[in-house]
N, C-alpha and C positions, 0 to 999 in steps of 0.2 A: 504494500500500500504506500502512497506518494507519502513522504514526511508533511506534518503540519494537518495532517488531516485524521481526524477521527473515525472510528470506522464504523460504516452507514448498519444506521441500528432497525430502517424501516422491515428489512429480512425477519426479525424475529420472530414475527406471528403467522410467516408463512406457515400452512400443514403439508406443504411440499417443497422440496428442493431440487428442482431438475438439472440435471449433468448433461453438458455435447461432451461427445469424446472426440477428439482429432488423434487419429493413429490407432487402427488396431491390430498392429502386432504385437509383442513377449509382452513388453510393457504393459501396453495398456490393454492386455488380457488381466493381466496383474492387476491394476489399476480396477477395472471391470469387475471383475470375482470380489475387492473389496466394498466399491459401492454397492453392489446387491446386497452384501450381507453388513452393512455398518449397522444399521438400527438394530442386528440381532448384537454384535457385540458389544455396540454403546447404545442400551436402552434408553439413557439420558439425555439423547441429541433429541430436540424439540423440536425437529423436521422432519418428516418422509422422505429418504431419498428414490428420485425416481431417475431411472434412465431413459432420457428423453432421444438421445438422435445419438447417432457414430457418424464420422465422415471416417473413411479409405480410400487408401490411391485402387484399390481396385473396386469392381460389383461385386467381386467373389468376397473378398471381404466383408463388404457393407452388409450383405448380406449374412453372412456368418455372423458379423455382430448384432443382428437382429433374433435370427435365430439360436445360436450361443447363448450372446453375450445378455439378451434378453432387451435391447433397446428398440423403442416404439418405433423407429424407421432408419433406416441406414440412408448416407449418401457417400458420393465421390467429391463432391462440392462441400468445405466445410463453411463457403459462407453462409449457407441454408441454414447452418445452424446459429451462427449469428445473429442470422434474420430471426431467428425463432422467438417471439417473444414468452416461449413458455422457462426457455433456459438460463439459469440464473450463473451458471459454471461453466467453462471452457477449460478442461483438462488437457492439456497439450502433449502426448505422446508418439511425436515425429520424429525424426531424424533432425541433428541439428540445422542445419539449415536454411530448413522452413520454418525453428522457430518465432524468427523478426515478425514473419508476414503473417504468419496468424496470431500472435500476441498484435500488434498493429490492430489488425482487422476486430479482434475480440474488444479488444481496449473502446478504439472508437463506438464500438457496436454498445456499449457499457454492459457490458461481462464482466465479472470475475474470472481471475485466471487462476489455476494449478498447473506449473510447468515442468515438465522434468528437465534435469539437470544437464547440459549445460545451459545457464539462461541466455544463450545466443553462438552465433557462428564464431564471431570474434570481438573486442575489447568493444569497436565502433559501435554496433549493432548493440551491445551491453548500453553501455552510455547511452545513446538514443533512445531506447527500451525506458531507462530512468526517467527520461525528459518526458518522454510520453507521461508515464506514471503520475510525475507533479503534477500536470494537470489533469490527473483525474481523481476520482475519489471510491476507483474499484478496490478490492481487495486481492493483490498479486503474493503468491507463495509458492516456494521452490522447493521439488522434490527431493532434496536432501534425506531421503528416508533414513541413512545409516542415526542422527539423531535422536530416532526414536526406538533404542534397544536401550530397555530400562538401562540395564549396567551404565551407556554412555549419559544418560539423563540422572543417574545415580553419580556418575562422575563430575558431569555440571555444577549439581549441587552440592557434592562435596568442595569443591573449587571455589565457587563463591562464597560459603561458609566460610574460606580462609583455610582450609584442609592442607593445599599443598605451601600456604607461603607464596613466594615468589620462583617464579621458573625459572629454573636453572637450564632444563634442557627435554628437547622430546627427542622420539622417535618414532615414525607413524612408517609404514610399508603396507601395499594393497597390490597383490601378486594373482594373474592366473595366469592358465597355459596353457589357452583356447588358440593362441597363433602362431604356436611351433610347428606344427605340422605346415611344408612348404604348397600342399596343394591343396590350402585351404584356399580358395578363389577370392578374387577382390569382394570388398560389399562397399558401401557406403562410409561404412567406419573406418578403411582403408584409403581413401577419398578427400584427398585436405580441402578441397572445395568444398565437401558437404558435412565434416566431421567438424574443420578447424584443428584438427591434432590426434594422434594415435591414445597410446597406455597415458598418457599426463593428464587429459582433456577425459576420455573416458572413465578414469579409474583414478586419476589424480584429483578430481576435482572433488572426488569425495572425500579422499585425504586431506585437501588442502582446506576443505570446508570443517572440516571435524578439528583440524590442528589451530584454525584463526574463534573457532566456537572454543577450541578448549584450553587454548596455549595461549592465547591473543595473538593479536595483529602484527605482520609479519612487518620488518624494517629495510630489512634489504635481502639476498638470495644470490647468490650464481648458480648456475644447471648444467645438467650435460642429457643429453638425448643419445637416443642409438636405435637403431635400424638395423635388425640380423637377418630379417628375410627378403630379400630387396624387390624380389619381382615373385609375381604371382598369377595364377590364370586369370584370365577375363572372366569367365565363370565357370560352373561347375560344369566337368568332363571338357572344354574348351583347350586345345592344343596352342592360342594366344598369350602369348602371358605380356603380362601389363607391371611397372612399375610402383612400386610402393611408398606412399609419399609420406608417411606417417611414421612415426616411433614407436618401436614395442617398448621402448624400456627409459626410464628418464632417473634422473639424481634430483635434488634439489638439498642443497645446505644454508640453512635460515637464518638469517639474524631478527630476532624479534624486537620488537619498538621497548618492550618493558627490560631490556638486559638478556636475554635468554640466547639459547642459540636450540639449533633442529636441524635433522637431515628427515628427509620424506624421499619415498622412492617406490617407484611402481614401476609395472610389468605384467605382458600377456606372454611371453615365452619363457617363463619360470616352471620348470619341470617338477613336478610332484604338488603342483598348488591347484587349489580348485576355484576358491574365493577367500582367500588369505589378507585379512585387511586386519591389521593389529595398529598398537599402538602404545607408548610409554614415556607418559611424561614424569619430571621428574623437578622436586619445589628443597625450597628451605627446609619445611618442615614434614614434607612426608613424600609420597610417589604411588601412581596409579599404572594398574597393567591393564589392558582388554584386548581378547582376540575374539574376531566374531566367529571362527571355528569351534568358539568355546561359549556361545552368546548369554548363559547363563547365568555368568560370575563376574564380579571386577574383582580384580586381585589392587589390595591396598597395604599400605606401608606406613605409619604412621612413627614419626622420629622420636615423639616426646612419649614414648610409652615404654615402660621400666625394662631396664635388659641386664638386672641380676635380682633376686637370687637365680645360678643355672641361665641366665640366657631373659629370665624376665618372659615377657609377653612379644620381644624383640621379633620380628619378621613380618613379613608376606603373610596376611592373611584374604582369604575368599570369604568376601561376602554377596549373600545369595541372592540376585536379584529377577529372575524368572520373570514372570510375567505382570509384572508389577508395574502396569498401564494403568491409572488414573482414569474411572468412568468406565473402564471395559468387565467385561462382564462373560464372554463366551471366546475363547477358553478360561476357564477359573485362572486364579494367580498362582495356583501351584504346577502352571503346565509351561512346557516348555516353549521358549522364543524360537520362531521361525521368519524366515523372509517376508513371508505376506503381513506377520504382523507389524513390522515396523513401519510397511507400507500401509496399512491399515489406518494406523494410528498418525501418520501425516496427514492422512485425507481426512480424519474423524476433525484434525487439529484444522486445517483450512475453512473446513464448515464452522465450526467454532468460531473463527475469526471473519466469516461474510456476516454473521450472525450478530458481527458487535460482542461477542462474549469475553474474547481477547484479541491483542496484536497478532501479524500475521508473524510465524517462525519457522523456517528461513524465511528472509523478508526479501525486497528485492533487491534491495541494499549489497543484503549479505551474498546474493549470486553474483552482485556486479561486482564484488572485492575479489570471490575466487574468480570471474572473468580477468579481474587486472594480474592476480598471479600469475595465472596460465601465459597473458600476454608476456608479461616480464620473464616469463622462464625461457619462454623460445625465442625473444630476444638474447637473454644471457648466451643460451645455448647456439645460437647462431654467432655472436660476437666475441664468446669468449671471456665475459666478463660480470662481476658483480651488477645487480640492477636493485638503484635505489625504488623504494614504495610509497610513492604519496601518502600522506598522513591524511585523513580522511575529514 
């Protein structure tokens, strides 16, 4: 939502909230499966969610998201949804892209957006995105879902309680190994035209959004990029092969605005990983672990706690944090976190915030910070050199 504005409270007494979906592939099946079922898990959301429209780049789709995904009409056009005036939401799950043009088009149209992550093609297209926003008075929020696994909202607030001190130092890694194999054909993601960047932009930006939410605001950084598989089919069984414009693999070493320092570092041709996103920052007075291979636990450290007689209470302890979401209700809190939930519970939190009940989180702010990262990393990484970070 634009700063300076309050957020529009006339939504409240809706008894429905209708969703367009723009994109329906992985995602926004993903995306889809949780609005059908929010009102059963959060019985306390004071609206109906209803699946009003899909647009898809193809019929075969649209139509699958009708029949699927359960939405009243599918199109290929998502201005039609726009036009709609039953839809109160525009969930954007496209390729980067396209996100400028249908954020644009929803914005003007006075939608609210839910966007997934990256909030645009490049820095440009971010910034612009912002300027629109001031002048309106929708409610924008960014799918940063990894936020929402209790342990890291467990972590938050241990943080601002004053838990760790001051940061001394992180370390955050977000690793798969979906593009080692050489004949995996081009897509989109491979594509700097449509992606904006490979493993940094993909899988870094959730990094870098977890480490400025949990470490603070980065100062300055230099990077290194890299490219192992250089050329790749045009598509699949195609004897073509086509140029890889993208990075599997990127560095990033941090300097932070508060004294701290950080290394982050991602990759898709990391052997033996599947969805390997961790992380370990580390304060004056204590230090937090999390792996989401492990999404159950935050492993914590606390300095001022007695370490004799024997060793004291001294170490690494796991504390439990399972499903311990706020307002949720199905699965109970003694069941275990899974992928959908944390996406769940970003979409329960965007309704939340059309609704006037809280701010929007991630806001759009905070995409267009990690949009300036990314920018500044493939700067360094092309130049060679340290890049200072605007102070915001």
């Amino acid at each position: 939502m634009a700063q300076g504005h309050e957020p529009p409270l006339s939504n409240t007494k809706l008894d429905q909230f209708s969703i367009g979906l723009v994109g329906y592939g992985g995602i926004g099946k993903i995306h889809t499966a949780n609005w059908r079922n929010l009102n059963l898990y959060y019985p306390d959301l004071p609206v109906q969610i209803h699946l009003q429209g899909a647009a898809a780049r193809s019929k075969e789709s649209a139509e699958r998201a009708v029949e699927e995904g359960g939405y009243s009409y599918g199109t290929q056009d998502y201005h039609e949804l726009i036009a709609d005036p039953q839809i109160d939401l525009i969930d954007i799950c496209t390729p980067n892209y396209i996100h400028y043009e249908i954020f644009r088009a929803a914005l003007e149209g006075g939608k609210h957006i839910y966007i997934e992550k990256p909030l645009a093609l490049d820095l440009g297209q971010a910034r612009d995105m912002a300027r629109l926003a001031q002048r309106s008075d929708r409610v924008i929020q960014i799918a940063f879902n990894y936020r929402f696994i209790p342990a890291v909202m467990k972590a938050k607030q241990l943080i601002s309680d004053g838990f760790l001190g001051g940061v001394v130092s992180f370390k955050a890694r977000y690793f798969h190994s979906g593009y080692l194999d050489p004949e995996r054909p081009m897509t989109w993601r491979l594509a700097r035209e449509q992606s904006g960047g490979g493993a940094l932009v993909d899988l870094g930006s959730h990094a870098i959004d977890l480490m400025l939410y949990l470490a603070g605001p980065f100062q300055r950084l230099v990077a290194q990029t890299r490219t192992f598989v250089h050329r790749r089919p045009a598509e699949a069984g195609s004897g073509e092969m086509v140029e890889v414009q993208v990075d599997d693999h990127a560095q990033l070493l941090v300097g932070l605005r508060g004294g701290g320092a950080g290394v982050l570092e991602v990759s898709r041709v990391a052997q033996g990983t599947t969805d390997d996103l961790n992380f370990e920052i580390y304060g004056t007075l204590g230090a937090l672990k999390f792996n989401v291979m492990d999404p159950n636990w935050l492993y914590v450290y606390d300095a001022r706690d007695r370490k004799s007689p024997l060793g004291g209470e001294h170490g690494f302890k796991q504390i439990q944090t399972m499903h311990a979401y706020p307002g949720n209700r199905i699965p109970g809190g003694r069941s275990l976190v899974n992928a959908m939930d944390m996406h769940a519970n970003s979409q329960y939190q965007v309704v939340r915030a059309v609704l006037g009940l809280q701010e929007p989180s991630p806001s759009l702010a905070e995409g267009l910070a990690v949009q300036e990262i990314l920018e500044a990393s493939y700067r360094s990484a092309r130049e060679g050199c340290w890049v200072e970070i605007p102070a915001d």
